[in-house]
Structure formats: C-alpha cells, structure tokens
ChimeraX commands (.cxc) that place a marker at each C-alpha (Angstrom):
marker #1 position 21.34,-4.97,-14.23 radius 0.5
marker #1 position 19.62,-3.95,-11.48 radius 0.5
marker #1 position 17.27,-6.67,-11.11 radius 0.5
marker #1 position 20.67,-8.87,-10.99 radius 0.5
marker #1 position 21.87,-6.31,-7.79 radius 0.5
marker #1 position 18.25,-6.80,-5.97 radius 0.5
marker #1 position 18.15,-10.60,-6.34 radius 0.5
marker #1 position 22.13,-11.05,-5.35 radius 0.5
marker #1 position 21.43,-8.50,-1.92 radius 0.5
marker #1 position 18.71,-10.75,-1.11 radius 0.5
marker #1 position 20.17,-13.80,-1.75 radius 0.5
marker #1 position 23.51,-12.80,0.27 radius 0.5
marker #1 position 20.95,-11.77,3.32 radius 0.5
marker #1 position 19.58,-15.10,3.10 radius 0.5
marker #1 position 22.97,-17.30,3.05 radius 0.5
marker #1 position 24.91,-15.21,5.56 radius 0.5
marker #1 position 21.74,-15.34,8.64 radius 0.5
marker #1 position 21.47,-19.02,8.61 radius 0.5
marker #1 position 20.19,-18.58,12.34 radius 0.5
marker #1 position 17.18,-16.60,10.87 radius 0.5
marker #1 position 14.03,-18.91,8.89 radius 0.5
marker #1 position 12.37,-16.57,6.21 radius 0.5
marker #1 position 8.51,-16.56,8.05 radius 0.5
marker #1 position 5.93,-15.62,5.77 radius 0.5
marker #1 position 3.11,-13.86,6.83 radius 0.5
marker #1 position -0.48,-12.78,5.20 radius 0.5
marker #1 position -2.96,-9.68,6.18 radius 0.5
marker #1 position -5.85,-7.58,5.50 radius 0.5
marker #1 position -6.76,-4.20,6.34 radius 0.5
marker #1 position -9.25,-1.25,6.67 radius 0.5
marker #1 position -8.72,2.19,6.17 radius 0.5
marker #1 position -9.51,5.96,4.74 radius 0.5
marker #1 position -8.34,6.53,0.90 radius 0.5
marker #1 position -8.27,9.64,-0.68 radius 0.5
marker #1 position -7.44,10.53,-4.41 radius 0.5
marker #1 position -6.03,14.18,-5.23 radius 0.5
marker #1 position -6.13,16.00,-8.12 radius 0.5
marker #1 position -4.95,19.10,-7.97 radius 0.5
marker #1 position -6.37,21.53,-5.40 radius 0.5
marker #1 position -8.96,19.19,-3.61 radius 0.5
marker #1 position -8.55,15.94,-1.84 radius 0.5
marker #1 position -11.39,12.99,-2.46 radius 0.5
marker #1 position -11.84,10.64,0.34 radius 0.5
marker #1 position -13.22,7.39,0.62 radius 0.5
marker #1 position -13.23,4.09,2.17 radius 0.5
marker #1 position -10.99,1.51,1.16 radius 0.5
marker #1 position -9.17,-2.15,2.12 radius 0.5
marker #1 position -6.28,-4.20,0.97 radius 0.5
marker #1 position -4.81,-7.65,1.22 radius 0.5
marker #1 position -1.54,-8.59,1.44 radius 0.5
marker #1 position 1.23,-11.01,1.90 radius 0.5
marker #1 position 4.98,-11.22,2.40 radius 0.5
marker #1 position 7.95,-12.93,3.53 radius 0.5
marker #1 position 10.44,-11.62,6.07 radius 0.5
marker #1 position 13.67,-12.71,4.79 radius 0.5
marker #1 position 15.64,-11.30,8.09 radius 0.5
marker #1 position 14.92,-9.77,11.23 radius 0.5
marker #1 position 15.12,-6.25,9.28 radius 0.5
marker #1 position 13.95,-6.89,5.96 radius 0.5
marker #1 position 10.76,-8.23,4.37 radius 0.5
marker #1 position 9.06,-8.11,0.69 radius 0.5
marker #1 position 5.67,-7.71,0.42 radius 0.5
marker #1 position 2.88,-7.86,-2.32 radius 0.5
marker #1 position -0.26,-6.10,-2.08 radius 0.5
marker #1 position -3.79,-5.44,-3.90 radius 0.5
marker #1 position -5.10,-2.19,-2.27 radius 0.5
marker #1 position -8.85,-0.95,-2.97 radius 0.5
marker #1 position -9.55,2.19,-3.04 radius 0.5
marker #1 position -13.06,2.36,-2.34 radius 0.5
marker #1 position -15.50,4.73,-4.00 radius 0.5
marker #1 position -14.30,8.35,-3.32 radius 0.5
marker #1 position -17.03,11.22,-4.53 radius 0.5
marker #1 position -16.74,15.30,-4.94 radius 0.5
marker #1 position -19.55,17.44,-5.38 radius 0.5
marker #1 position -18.89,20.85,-6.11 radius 0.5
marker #1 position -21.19,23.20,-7.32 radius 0.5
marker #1 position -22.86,20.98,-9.27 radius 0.5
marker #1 position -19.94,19.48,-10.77 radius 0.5
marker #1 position -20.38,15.67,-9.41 radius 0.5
marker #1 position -17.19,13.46,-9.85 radius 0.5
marker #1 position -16.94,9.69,-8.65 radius 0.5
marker #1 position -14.04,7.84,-8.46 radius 0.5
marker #1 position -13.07,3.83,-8.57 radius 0.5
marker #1 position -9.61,2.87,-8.03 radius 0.5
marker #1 position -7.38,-0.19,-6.93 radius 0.5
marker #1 position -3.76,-0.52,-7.26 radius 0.5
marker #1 position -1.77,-4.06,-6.98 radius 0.5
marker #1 position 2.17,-3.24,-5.47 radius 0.5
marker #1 position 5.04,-4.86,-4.66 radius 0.5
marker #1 position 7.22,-3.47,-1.86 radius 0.5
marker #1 position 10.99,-3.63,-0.13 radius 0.5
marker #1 position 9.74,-3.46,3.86 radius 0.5
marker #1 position 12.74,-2.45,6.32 radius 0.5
marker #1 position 11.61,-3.06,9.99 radius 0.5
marker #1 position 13.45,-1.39,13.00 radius 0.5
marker #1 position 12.25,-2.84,16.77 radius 0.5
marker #1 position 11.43,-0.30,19.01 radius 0.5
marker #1 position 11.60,-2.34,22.17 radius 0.5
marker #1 position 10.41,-5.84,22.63 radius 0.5
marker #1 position 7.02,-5.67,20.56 radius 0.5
marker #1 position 6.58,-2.39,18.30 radius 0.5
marker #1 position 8.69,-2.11,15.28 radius 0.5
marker #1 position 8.82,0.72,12.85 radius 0.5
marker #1 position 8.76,0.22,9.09 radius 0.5
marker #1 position 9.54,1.64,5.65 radius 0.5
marker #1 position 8.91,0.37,2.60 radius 0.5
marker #1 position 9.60,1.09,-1.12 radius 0.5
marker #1 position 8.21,-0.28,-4.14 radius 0.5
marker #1 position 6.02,-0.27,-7.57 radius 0.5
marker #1 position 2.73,-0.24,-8.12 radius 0.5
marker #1 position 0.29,-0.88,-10.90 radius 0.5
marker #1 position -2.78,1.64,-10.45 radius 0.5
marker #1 position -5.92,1.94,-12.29 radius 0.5
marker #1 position -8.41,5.19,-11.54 radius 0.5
marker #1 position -11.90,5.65,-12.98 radius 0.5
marker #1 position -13.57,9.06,-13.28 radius 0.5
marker #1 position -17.09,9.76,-13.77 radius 0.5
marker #1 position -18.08,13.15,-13.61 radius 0.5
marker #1 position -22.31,14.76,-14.16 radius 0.5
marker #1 position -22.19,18.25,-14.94 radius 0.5
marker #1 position -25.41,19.63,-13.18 radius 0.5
marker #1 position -27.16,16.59,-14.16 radius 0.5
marker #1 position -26.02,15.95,-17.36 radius 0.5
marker #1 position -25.30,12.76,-18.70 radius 0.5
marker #1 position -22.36,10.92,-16.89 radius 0.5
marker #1 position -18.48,11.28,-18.88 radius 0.5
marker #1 position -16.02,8.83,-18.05 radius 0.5
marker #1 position -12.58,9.07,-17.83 radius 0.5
marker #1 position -10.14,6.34,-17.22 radius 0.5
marker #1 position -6.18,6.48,-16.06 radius 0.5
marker #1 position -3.76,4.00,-15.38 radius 0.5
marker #1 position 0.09,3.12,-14.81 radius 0.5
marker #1 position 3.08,1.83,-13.33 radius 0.5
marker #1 position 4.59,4.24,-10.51 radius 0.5
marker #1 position 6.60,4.39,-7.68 radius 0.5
marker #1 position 5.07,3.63,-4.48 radius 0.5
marker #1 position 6.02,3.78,-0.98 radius 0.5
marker #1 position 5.21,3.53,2.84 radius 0.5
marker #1 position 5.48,4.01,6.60 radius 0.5
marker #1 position 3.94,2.12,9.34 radius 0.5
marker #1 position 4.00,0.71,12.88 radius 0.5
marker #1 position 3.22,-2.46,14.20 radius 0.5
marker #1 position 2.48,-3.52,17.60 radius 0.5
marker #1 position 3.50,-7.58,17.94 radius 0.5
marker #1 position 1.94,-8.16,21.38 radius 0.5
marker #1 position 1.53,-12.34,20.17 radius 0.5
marker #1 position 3.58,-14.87,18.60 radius 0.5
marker #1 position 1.06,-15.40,15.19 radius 0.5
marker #1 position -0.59,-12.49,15.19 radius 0.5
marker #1 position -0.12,-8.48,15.24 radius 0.5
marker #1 position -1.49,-5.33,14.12 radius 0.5
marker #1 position 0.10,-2.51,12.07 radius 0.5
marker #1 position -0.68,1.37,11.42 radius 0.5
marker #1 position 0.53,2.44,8.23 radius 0.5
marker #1 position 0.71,4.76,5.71 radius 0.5
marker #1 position 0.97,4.06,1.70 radius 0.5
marker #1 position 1.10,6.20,-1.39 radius 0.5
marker #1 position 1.07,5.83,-5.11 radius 0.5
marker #1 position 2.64,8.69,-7.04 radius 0.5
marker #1 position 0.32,8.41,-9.88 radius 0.5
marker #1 position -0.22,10.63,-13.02 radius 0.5
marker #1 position -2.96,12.37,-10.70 radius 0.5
marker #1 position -1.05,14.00,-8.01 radius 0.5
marker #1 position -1.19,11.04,-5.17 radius 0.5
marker #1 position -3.34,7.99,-3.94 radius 0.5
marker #1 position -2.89,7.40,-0.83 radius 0.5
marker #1 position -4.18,4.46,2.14 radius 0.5
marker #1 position -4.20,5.32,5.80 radius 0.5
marker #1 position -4.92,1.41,7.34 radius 0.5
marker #1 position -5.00,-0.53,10.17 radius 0.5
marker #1 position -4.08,-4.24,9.47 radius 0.5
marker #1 position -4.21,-7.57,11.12 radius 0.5
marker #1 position -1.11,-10.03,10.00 radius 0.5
marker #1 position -0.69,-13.56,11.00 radius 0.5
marker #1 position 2.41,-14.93,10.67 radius 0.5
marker #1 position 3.02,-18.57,9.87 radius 0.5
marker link #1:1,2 radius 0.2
marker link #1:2,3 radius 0.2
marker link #1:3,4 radius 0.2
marker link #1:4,5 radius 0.2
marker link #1:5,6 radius 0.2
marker link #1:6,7 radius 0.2
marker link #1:7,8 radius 0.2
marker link #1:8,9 radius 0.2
marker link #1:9,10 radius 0.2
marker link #1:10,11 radius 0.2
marker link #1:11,12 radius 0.2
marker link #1:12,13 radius 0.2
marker link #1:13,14 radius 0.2
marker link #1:14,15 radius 0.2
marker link #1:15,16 radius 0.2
marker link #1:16,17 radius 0.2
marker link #1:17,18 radius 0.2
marker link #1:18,19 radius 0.2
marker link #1:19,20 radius 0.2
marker link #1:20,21 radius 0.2
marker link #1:21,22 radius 0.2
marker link #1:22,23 radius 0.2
marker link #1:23,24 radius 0.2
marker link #1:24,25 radius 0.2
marker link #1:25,26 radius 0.2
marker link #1:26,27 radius 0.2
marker link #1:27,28 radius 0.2
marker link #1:28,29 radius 0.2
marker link #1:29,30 radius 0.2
marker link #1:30,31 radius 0.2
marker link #1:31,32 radius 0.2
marker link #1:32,33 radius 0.2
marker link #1:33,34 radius 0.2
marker link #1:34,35 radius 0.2
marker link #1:35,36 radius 0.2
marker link #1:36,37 radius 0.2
marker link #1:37,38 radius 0.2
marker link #1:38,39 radius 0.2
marker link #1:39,40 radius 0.2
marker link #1:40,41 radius 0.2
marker link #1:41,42 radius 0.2
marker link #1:42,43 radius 0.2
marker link #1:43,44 radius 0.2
marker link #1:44,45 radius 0.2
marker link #1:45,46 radius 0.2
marker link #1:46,47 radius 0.2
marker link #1:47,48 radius 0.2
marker link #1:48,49 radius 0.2
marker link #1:49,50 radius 0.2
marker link #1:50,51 radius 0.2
marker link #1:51,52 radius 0.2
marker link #1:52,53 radius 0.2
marker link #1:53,54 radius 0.2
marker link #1:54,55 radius 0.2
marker link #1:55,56 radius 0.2
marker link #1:56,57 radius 0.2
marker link #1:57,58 radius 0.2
marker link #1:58,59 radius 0.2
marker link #1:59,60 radius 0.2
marker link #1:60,61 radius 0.2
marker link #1:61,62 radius 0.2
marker link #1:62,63 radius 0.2
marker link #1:63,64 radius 0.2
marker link #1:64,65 radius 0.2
marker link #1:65,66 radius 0.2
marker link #1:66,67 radius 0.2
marker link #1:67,68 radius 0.2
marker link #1:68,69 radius 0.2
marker link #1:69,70 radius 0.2
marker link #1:70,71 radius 0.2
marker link #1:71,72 radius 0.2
marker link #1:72,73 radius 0.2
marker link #1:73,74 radius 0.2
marker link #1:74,75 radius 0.2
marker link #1:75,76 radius 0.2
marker link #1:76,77 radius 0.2
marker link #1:77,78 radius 0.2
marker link #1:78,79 radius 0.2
marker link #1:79,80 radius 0.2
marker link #1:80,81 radius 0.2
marker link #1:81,82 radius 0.2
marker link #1:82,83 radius 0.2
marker link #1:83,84 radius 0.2
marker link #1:84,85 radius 0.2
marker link #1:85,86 radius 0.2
marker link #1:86,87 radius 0.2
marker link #1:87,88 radius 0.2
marker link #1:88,89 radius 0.2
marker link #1:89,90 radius 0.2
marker link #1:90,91 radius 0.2
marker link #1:91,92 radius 0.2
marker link #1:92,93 radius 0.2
marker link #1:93,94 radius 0.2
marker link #1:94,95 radius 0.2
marker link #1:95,96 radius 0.2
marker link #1:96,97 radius 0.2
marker link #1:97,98 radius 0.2
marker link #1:98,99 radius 0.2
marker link #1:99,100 radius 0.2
marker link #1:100,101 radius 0.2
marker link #1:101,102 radius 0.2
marker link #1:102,103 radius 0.2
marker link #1:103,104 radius 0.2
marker link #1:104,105 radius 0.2
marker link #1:105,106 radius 0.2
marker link #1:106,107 radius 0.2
marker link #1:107,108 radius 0.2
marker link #1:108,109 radius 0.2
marker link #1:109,110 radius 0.2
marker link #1:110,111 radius 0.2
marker link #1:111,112 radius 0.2
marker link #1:112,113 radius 0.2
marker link #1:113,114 radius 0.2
marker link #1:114,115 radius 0.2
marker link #1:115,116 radius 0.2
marker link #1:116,117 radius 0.2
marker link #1:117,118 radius 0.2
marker link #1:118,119 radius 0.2
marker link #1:119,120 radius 0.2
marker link #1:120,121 radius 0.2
marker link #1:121,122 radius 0.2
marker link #1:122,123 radius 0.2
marker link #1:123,124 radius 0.2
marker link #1:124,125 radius 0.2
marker link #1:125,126 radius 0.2
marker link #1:126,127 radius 0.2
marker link #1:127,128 radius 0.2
marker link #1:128,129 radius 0.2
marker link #1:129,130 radius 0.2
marker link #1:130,131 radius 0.2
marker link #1:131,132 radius 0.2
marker link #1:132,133 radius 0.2
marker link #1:133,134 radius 0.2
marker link #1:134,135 radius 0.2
marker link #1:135,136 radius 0.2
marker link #1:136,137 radius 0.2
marker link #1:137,138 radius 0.2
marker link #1:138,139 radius 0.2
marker link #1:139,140 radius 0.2
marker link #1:140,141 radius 0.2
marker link #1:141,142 radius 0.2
marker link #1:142,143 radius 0.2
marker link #1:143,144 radius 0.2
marker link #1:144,145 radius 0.2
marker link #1:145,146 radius 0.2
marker link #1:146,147 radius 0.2
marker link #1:147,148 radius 0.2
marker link #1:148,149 radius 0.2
marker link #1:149,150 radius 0.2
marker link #1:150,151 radius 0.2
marker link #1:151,152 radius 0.2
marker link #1:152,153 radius 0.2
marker link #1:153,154 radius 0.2
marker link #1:154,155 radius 0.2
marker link #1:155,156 radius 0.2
marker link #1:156,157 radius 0.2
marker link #1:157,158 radius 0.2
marker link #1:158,159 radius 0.2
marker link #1:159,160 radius 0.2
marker link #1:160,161 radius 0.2
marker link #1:161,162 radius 0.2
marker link #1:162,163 radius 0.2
marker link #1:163,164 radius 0.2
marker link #1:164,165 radius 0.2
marker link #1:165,166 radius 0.2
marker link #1:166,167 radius 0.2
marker link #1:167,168 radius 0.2
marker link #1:168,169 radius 0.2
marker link #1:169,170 radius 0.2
marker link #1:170,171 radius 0.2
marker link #1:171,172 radius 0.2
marker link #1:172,173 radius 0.2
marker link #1:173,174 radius 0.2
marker link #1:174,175 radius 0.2
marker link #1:175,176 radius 0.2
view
C-alpha cells in the first residue's frame, strides 16, 4: 500500500509541472567514513557513485553504491579491520538558497554489508561478517555555479545493526 502512495505522489508531481523536464544527473565522490560500534568511532577513507533524476525543481530520487573504505582500530593489542559498502536508494528534497546553493535532505534504504577482522595480540585473524536492510538518510549542500556541472557537501548515514555508518563527501554531479 505504500509503495502504491510513493509511486501515485510522484506520478501526480510529474503530470501537474508540465513546465518542468525530469533532468537526470550522475556523480562521484570522496570522503571520510567511519564505522561505530559502541564506545569508539573507526575512520577511514571511502567513495561513492551515484545517479538520480530530479523529477521537479524540489524533489529528486537518487541511487547510490557508497564504499566504505578500509577503517582499522588498534587498541591495546586488540587489532580490528573493517570492509564495508552499502548500495541505497534515496527521496532527495532540494530547497534554493539564492540563485546557485541549494540545501538538501534526503531519506531512504540501504542495503549494507560490514566485515570484521579482528588479531588478538597477534593471534590468528577471526572474522566476523554483518549485513542488512536499514534506514538511511542525509543532508547536504550544493553549490551550482554552472549549467552541467556542480559540487555538493553532504552528509549520509546508515542506521545499521552496529550503531551507525556514516560518509562525510564532497561530490562532483553533471547533469544531463
């Protein structure tokens, strides 16, 4: 039932702003990850590519995969390493800010997938692996200085079975 709601708002937006052509739009971005379980944060490098279409001037949907890079912990001898990606799909509400920055919100579900490995004072490795389907959700800026191209600041996070995954990033988009 609520799929049928989603689909029927979005095709409603798209009937009644025949002024308005959907422009889709692809991207890629760098940025700092960090995975947190429990008491201490894990940072790491990490990228994602993405894609949407902007089906009015104030709303957007948006797919994502989002690499998390290779966070690490050592703590008194207690190594842990940690792989993870996530692939999301989002709702993106944009709100101009004057005649080239918009702000942005977006709301979605992700698919996430986490790998542990953990060497306890040099012991052989243990692995541990968690995944699953969670709410996800964002908040961003974007500065669109050119007609194709612009760059966005934004913020995501995965409320996983671990306590968050998160992706600060700055992106490139070009629109077409």
């Amino acid at each position: 039932m609520v799929i049928k709601r989603v689909f029927l708002f979005l095709f409603t937006l798209t009937v009644f702003t025949p002024a308005y052509a959907a422009k889709g739009y692809v991207g890629f971005g760098l940025g700092q990850s960090e995975i947190n379980q429990g008491l201490f944060g894990e940072y790491g490098d990490g990228f994602k590519v993405f894609g949407g279409v902007r089906l009015h001037p104030h709303l957007a949907v948006e797919a994502a995969y989002l690499d998390f890079g290779k966070p690490s912990q050592n703590l008194f001898g207690i190594e842990t390493k940690y792989e993870a990606w996530a692939a999301a799909a989002w709702a993106k509400g944009l709100w101009p800010v004057g005649r080239t920055i918009e702000l942005f919100a977006k709301a979605g579900w992700a698919h996430w997938e986490v790998d542990a490995t953990t060497t306890l004072f040099g012991s052989t490795p243990s692995k541990t692996s968690s995944d699953g389907n969670d709410f996800a959700w964002g908040l961003g800026i974007a500065f669109n200085k050119w007609e194709k191209f612009s760059l966005q600041l934004e913020y995501e996070d995965i409320n996983s079975k671990l306590d968050t995954i998160t992706l600060w990033s700055v992106s490139g988009i070009y629109a077409f």
